[in-house]
ZADO-1210 file (C-alpha; in nm, 4 decimals, padded with zeros to 6 digits):
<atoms>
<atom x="01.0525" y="00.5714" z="04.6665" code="UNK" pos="1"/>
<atom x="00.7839" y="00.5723" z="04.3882" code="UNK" pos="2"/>
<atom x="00.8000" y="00.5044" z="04.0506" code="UNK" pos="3"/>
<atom x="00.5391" y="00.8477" z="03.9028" code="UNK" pos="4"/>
<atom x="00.5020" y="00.8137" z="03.5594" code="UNK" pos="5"/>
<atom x="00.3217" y="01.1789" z="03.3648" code="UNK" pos="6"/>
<atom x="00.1103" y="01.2181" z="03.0746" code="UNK" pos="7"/>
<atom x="00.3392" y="00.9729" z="02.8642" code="UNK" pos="8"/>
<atom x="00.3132" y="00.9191" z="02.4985" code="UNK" pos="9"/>
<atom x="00.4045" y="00.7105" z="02.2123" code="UNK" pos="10"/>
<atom x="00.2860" y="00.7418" z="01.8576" code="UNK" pos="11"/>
<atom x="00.5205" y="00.5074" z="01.6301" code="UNK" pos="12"/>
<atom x="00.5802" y="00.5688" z="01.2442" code="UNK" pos="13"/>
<atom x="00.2981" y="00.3853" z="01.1069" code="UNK" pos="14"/>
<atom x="00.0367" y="00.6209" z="01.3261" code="UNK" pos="15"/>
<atom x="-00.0112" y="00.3770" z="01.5893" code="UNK" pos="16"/>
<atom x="-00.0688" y="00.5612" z="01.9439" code="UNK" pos="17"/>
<atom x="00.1204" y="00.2937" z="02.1654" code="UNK" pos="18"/>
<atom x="00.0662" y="00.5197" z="02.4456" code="UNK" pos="19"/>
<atom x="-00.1670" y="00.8030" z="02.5053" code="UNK" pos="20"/>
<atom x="-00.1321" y="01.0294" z="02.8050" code="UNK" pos="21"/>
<atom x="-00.0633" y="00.7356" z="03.0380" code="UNK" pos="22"/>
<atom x="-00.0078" y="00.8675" z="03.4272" code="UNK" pos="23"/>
<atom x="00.0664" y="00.6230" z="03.7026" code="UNK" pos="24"/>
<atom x="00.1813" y="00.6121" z="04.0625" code="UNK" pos="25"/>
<atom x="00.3945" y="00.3154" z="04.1484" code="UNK" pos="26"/>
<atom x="00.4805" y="00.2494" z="04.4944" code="UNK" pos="27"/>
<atom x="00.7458" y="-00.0141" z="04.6185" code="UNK" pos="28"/>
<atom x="00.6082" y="-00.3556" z="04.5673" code="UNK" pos="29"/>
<atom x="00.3692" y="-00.5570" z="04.3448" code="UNK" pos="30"/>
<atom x="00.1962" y="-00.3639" z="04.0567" code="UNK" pos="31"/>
<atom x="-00.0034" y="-00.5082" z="03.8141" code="UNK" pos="32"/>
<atom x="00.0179" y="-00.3971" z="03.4329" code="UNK" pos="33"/>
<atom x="-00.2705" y="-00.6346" z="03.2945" code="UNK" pos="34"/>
<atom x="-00.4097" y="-00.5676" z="02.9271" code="UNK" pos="35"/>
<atom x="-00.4736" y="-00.7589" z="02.6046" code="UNK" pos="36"/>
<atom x="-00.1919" y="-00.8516" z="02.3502" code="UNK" pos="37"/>
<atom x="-00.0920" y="-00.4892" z="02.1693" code="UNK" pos="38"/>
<atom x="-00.2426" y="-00.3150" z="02.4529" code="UNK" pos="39"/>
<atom x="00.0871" y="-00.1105" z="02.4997" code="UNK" pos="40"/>
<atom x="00.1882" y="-00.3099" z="02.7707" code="UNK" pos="41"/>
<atom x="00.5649" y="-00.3905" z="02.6205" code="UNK" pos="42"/>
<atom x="00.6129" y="-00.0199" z="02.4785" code="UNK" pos="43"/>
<atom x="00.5571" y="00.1155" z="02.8332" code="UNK" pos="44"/>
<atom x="00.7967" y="-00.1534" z="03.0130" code="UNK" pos="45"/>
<atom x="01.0390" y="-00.0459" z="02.7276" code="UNK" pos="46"/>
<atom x="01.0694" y="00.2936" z="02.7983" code="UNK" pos="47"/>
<atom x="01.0486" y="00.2739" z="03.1650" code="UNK" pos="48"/>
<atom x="01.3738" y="00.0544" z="03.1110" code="UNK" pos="49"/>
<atom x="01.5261" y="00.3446" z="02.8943" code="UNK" pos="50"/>
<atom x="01.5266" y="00.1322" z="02.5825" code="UNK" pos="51"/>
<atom x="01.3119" y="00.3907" z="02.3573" code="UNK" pos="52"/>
<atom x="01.2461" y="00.7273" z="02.3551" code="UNK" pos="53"/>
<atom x="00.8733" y="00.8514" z="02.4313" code="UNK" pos="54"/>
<atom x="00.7398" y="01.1364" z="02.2389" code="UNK" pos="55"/>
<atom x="00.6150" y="01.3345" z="02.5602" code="UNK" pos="56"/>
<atom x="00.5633" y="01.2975" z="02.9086" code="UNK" pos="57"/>
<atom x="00.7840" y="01.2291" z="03.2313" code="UNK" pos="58"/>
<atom x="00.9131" y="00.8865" z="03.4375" code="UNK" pos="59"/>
<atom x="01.0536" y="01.0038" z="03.7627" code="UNK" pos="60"/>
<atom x="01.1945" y="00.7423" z="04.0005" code="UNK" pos="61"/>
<atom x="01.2406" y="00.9192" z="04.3478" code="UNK" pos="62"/>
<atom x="01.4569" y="01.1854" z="04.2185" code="UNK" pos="63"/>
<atom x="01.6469" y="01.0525" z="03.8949" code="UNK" pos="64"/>
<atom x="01.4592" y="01.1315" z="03.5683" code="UNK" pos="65"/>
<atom x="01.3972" y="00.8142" z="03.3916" code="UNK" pos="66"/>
<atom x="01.4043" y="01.0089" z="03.0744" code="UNK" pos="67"/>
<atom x="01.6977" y="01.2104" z="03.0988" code="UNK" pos="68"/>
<atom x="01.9181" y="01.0421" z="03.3082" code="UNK" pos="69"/>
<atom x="01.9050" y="00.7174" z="03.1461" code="UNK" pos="70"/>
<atom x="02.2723" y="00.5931" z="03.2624" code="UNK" pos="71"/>
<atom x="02.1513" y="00.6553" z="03.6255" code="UNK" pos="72"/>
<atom x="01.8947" y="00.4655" z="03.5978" code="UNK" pos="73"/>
<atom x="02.0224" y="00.1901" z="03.4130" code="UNK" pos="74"/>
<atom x="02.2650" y="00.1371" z="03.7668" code="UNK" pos="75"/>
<atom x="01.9093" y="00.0824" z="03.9494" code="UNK" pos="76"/>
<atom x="01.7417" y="-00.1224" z="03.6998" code="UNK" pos="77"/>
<atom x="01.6939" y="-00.4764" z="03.6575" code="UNK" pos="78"/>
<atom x="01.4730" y="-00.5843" z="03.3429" code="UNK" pos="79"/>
<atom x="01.3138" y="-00.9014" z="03.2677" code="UNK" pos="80"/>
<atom x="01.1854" y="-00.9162" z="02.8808" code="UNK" pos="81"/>
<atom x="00.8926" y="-01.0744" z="02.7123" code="UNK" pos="82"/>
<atom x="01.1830" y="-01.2598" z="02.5067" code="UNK" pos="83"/>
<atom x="01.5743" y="-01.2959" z="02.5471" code="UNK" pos="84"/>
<atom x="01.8285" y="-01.5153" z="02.4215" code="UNK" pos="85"/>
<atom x="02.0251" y="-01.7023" z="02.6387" code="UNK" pos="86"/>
<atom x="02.3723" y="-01.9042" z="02.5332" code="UNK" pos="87"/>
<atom x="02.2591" y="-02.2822" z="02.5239" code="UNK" pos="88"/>
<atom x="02.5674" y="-02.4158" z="02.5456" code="UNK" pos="89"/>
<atom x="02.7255" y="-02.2472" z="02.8969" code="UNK" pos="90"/>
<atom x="02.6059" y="-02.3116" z="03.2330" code="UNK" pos="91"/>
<atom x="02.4156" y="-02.1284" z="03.4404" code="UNK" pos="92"/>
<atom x="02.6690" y="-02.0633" z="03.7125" code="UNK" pos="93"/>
<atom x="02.9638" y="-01.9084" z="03.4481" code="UNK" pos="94"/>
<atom x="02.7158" y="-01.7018" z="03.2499" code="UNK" pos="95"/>
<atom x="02.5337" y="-01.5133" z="03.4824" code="UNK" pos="96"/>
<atom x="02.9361" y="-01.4916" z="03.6638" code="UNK" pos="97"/>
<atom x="02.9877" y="-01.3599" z="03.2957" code="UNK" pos="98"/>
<atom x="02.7156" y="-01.0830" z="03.3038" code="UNK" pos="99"/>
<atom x="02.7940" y="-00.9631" z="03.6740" code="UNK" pos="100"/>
<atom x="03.1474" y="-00.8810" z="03.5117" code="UNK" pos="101"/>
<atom x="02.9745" y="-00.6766" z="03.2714" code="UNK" pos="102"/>
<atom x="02.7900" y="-00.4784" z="03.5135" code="UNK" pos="103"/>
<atom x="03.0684" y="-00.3831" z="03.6869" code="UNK" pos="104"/>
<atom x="03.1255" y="-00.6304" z="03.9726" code="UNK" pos="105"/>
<atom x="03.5340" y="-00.6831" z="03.9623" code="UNK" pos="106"/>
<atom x="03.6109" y="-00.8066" z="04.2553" code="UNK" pos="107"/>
<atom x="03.6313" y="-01.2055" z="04.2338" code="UNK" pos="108"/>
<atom x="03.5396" y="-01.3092" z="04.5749" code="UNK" pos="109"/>
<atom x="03.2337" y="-01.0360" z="04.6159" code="UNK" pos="110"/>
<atom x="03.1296" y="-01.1642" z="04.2317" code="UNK" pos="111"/>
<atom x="03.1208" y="-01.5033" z="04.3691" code="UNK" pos="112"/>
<atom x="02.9256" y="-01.5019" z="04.6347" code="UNK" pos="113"/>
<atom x="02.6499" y="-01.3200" z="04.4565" code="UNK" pos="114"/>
<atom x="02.6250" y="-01.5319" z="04.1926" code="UNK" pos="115"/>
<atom x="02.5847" y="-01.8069" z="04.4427" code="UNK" pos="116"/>
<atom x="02.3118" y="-01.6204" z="04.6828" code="UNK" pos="117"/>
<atom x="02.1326" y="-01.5378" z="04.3489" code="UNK" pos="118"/>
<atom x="02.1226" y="-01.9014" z="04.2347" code="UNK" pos="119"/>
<atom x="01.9709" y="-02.0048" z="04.5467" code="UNK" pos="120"/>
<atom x="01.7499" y="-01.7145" z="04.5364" code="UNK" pos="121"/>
<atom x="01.6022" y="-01.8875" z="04.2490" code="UNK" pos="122"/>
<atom x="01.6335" y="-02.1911" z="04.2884" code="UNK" pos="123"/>
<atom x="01.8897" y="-02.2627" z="04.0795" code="UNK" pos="124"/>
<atom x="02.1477" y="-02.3710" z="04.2515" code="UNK" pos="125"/>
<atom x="02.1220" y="-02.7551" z="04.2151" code="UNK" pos="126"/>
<atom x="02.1596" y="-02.7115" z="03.8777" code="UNK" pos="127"/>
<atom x="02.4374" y="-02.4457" z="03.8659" code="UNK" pos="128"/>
<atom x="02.6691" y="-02.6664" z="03.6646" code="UNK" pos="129"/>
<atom x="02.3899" y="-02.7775" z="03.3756" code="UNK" pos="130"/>
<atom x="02.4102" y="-02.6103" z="03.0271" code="UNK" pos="131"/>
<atom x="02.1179" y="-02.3271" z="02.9413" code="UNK" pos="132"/>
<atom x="01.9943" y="-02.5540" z="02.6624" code="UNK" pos="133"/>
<atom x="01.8839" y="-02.8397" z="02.8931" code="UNK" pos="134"/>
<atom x="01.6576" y="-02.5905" z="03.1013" code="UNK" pos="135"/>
<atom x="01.2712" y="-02.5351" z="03.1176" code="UNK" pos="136"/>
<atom x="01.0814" y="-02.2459" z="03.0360" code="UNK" pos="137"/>
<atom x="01.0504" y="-02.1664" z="03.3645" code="UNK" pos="138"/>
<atom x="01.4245" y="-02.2161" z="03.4676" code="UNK" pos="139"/>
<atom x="01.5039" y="-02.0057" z="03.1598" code="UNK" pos="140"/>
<atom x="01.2663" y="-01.7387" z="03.3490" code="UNK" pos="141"/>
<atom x="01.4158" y="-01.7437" z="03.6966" code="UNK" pos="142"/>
<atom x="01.7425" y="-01.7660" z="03.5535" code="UNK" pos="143"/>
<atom x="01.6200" y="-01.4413" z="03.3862" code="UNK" pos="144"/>
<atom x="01.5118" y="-01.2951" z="03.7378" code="UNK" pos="145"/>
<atom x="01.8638" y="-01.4065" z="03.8348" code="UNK" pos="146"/>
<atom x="02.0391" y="-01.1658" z="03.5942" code="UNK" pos="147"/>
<atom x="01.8218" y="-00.8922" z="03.6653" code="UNK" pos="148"/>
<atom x="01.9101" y="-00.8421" z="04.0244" code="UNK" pos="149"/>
<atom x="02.2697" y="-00.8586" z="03.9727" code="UNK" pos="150"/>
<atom x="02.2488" y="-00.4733" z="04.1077" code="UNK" pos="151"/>
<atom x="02.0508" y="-00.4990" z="04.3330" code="UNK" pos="152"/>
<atom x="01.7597" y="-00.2935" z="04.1839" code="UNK" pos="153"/>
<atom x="01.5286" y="-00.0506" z="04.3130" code="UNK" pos="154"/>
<atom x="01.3059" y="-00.1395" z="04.0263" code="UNK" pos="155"/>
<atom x="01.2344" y="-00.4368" z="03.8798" code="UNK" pos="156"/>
<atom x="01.0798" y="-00.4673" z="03.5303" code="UNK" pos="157"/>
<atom x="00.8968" y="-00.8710" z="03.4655" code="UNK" pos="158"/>
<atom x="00.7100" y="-00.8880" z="03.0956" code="UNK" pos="159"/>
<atom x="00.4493" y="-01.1288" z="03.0390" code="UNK" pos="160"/>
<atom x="00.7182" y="-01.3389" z="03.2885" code="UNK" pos="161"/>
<atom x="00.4892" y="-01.6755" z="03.3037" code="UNK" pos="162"/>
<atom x="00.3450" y="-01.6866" z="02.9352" code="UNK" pos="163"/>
<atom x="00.3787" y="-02.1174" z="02.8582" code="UNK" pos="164"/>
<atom x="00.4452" y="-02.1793" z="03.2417" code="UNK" pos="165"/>
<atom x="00.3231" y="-02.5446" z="03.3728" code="UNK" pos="166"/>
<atom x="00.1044" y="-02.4339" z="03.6799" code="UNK" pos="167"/>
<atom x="00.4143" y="-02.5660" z="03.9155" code="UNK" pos="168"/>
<atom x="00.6613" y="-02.3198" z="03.6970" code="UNK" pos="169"/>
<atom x="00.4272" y="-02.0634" z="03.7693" code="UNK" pos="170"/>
<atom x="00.3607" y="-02.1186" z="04.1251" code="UNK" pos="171"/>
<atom x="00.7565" y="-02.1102" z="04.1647" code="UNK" pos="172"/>
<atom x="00.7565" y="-01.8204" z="03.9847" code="UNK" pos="173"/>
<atom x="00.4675" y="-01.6571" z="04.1545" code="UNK" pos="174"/>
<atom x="00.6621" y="-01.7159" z="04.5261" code="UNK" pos="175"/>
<atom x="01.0112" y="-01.5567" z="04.4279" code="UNK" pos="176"/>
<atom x="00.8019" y="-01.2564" z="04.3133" code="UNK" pos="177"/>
<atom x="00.6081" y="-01.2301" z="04.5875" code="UNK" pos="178"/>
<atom x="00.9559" y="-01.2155" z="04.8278" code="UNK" pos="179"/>
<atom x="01.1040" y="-00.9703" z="04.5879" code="UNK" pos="180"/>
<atom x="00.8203" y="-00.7289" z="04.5947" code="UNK" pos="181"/>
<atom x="00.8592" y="-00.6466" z="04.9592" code="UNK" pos="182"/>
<atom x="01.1871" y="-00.4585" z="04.9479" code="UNK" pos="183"/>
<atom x="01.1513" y="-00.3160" z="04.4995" code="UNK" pos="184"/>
<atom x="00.9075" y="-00.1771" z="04.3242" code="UNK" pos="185"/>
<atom x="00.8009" y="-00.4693" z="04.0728" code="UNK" pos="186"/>
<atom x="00.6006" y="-00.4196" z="03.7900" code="UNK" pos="187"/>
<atom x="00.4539" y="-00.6745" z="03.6613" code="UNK" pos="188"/>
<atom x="00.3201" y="-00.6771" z="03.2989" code="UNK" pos="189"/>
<atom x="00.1025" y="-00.9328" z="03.2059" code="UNK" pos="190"/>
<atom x="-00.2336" y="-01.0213" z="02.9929" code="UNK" pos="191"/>
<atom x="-00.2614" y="-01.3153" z="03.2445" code="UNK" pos="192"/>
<atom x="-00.5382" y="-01.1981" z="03.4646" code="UNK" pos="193"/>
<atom x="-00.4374" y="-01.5228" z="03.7633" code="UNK" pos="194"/>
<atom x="-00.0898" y="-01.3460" z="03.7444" code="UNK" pos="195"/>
<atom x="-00.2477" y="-01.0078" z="03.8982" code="UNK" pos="196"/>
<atom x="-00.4709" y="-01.1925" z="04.1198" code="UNK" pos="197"/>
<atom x="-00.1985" y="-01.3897" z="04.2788" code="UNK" pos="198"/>
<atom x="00.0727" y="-01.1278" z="04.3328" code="UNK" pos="199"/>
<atom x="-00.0437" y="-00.7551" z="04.3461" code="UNK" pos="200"/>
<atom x="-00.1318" y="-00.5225" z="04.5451" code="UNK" pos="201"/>
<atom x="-00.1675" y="-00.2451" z="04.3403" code="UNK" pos="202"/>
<atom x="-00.2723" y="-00.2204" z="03.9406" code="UNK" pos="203"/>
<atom x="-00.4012" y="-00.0735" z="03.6384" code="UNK" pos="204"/>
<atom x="-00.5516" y="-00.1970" z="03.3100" code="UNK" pos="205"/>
<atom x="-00.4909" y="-00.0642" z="02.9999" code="UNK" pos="206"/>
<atom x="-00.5813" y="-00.1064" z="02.6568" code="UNK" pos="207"/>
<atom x="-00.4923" y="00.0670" z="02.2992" code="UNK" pos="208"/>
<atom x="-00.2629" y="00.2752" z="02.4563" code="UNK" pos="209"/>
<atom x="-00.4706" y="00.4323" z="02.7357" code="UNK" pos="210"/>
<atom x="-00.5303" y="00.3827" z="03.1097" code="UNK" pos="211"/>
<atom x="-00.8758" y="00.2192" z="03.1601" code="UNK" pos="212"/>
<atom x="-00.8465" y="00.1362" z="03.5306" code="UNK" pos="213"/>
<atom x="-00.6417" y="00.1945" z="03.8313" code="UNK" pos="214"/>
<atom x="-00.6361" y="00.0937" z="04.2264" code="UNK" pos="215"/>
<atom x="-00.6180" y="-00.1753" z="04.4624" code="UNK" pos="216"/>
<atom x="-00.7231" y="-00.5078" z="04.3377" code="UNK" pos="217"/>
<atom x="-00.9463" y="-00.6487" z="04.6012" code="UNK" pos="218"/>
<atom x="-01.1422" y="-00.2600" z="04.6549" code="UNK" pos="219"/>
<atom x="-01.1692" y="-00.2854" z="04.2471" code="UNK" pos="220"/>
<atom x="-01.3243" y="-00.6513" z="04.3011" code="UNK" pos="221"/>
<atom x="-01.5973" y="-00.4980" z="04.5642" code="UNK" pos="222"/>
<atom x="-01.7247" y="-00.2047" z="04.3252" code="UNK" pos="223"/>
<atom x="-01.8582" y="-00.4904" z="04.1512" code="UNK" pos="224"/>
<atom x="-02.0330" y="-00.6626" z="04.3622" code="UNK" pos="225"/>
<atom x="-02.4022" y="-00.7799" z="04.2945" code="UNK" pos="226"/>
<atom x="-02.3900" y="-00.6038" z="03.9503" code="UNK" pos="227"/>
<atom x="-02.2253" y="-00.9354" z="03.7930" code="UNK" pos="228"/>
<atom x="-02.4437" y="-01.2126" z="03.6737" code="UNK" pos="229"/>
<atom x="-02.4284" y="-01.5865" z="03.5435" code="UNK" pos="230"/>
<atom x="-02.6286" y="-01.7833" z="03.2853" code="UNK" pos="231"/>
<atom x="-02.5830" y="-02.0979" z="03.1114" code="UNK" pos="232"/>
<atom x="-02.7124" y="-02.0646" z="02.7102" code="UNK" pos="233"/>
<atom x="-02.6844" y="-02.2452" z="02.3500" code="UNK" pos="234"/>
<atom x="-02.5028" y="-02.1668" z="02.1143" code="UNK" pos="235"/>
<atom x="-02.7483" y="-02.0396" z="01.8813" code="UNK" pos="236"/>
<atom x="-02.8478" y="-01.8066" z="02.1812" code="UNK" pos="237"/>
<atom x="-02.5233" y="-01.6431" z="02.1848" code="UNK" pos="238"/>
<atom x="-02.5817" y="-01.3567" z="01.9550" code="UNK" pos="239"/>
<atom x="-02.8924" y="-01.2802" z="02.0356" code="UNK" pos="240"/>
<atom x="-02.7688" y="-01.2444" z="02.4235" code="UNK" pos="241"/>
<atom x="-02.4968" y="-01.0103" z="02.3064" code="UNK" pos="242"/>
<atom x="-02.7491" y="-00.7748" z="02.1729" code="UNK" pos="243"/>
<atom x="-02.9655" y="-00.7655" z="02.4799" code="UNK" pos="244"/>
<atom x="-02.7390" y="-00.7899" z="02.7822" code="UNK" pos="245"/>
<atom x="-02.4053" y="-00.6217" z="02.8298" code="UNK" pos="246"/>
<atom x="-02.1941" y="-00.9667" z="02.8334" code="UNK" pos="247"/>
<atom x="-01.8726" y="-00.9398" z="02.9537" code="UNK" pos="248"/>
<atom x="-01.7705" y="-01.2780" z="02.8661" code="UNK" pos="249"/>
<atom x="-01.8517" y="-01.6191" z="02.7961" code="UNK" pos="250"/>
<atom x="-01.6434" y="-02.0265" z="02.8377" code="UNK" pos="251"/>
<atom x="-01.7842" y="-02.3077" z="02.7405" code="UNK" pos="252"/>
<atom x="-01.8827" y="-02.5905" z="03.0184" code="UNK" pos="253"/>
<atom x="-01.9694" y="-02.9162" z="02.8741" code="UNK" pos="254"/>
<atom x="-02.0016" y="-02.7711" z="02.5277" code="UNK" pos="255"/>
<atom x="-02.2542" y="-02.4910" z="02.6396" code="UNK" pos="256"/>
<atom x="-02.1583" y="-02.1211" z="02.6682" code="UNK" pos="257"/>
<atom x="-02.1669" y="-01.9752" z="03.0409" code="UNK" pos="258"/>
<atom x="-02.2170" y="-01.5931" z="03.0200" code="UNK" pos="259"/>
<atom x="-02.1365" y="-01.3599" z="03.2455" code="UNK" pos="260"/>
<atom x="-02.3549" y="-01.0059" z="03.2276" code="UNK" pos="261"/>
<atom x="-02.2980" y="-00.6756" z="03.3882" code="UNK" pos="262"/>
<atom x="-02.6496" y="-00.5320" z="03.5418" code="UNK" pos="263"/>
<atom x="-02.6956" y="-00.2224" z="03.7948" code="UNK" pos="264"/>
<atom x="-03.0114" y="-00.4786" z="03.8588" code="UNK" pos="265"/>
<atom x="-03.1088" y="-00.8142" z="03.8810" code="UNK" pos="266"/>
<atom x="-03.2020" y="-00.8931" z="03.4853" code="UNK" pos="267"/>
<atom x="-03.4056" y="-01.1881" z="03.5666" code="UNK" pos="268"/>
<atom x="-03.4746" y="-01.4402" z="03.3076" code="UNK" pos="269"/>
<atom x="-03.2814" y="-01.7496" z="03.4727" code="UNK" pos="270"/>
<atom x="-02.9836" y="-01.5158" z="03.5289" code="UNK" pos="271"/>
<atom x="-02.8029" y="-01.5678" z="03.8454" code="UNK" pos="272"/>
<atom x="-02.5772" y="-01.3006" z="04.0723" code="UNK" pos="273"/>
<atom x="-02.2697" y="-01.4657" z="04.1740" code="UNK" pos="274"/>
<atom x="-01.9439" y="-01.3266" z="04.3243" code="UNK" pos="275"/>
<atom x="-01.7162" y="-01.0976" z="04.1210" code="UNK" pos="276"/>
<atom x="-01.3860" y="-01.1674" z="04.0702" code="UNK" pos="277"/>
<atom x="-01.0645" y="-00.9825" z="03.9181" code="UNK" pos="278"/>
<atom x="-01.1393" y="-01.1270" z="03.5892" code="UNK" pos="279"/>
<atom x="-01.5040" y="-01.0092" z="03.5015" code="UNK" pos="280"/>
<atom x="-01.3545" y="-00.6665" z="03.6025" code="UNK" pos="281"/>
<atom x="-01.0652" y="-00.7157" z="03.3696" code="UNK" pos="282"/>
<atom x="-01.3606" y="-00.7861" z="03.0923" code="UNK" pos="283"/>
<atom x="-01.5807" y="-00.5782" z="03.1981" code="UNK" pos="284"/>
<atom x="-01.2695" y="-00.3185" z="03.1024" code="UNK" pos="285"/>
<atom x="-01.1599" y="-00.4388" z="02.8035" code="UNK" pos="286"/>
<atom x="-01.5193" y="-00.5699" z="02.6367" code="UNK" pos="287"/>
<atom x="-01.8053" y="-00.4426" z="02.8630" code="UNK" pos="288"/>
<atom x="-01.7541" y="-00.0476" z="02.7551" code="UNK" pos="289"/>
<atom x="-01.7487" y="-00.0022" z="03.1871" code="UNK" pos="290"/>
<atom x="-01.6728" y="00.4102" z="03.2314" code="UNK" pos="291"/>
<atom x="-01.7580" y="00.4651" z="03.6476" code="UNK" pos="292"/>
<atom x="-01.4308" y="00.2152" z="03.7567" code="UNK" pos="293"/>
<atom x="-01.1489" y="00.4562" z="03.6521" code="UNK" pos="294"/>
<atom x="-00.9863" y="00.4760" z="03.9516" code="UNK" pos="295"/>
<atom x="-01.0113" y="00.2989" z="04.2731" code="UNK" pos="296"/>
<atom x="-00.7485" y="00.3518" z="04.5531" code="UNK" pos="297"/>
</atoms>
């Protein structure tokens, strides 16, 4: 089953082209969705998950119509939002109990058991019996995984799921994605470029609304080897860098910028080549003005 997503777009009220002719090809597993803030990340997750209406386009998964047959889908679907509100004062174990009554599961014993495999699916279990409110971020998250595969989804929708992780939150959170992936699709939308890195197999970048870059992450990676270089600068070098070199982007180490440059050949002056990783592509995408990467399967 694939998720195939068709020329899909959004223009909202105010003239702001959330999405412009966006066309994917989601297979079961991990996929990356990696792009800035405002990219159109969260307008694309939302109407995948049948919570707006797109102006034009088409979202098939397998054979339902994501579009049209919204209900359908909705049976299939588990969703994970950028933000959601959880009741501080019940536990773990009797709300998400609570919500697989909602979606349908009436028989006690069967509703039971779930809950329980889903609480040790996340790691929750120890903790069954402690109120929302005393939870960390990244319980709060894996609880939220926890309510999203009440059905057993084919797809699984995660926004911007480790935002304000610790790095052990994340790693947690990083595994029980990881086992998920290898029965669902999972998509993954994140401006985390580590998050993409870690977990996918599959991805695409996008920014203001369009589809910049597509493909496998580690062939992506390759296509820019020996074009991506390294220098260490002053501040008051900076601009005058900018203007000469395509820089792709720059971090400070001991209170001096490190550049990185993008160069078809070796640029000299005290650059040096080092190894690419996912994260000069992801610049190279969103800053470096990069048109031969579009799409790399």
């Amino acid at each position: 089953m694939e998720l195939i997503i068709n020329n899909l777009s959004k223009t909202y009220a105010n003239g702001v082209k959330a999405l412009q002719n966006i066309s994917l090809e989601i297979p079961k597993g991990m996929f990356g969705l990696l792009g800035p803030n405002g990219a159109g990340k969260s307008t694309l997750m939302r109407t995948i998950a049948t919570l707006q209406e797109a102006d034009k386009g088409t979202i098939t998964l397998g054979n339902l119509d994501v579009l049209k047959q919204q209900n359908e889908i909705r049976k299939v679907l588990g969703y994970l939002p950028q933000q959601f509100g959880l009741y501080p004062k019940i536990s773990a174990e009797v709300l998400l109990n609570h919500f697989a009554a909602l979606k349908g599961i009436t028989n006690k014993p069967t509703r039971k058991e779930l809950v329980k495999s889903l609480l040790h699916k996340t790691n929750l279990y120890d903790v069954r019996k402690q109120n929302l409110n005393g939870y960390s971020g990244g319980m709060k998250q894996r609880f939220g995984i926890a309510q999203a595969l009440l059905n057993n989804p084919k797809l699984l929708i995660v926004d911007e799921p480790t935002a304000g992780l610790d790095p052990v939150e994340r790693n947690r959170f990083y595994n029980l994605l990881s086992e998920l992936g290898e029965n669902t699709i999972v998509i993954l939308s994140t401006h985390i470029v580590e998050d993409v890195k870690e977990l996918c197999t599959n991805m695409a970048i996008i920014n203001q609304g369009q589809v910049l870059l597509k493909g496998n992450p580690l062939k992506i990676i390759e296509n820019l080897e020996g074009r991506v270089y390294e220098k260490t600068i002053t501040k008051p070098e900076l601009e005058s860098y900018k203007n000469n070199y395509q820089v792709i982007s720059e971090r400070l180490f001991l209170g001096k910028p490190i550049i990185h440059i993008l160069s078809d050949t070796n640029p000299g002056n005290g650059f040096s080549p080092i190894n690419a990783d996912l994260e000069d592509v992801y610049f190279s995408q969103i800053f470096g003005n990069t048109t031969n990467l579009k799409s790399i399967i």
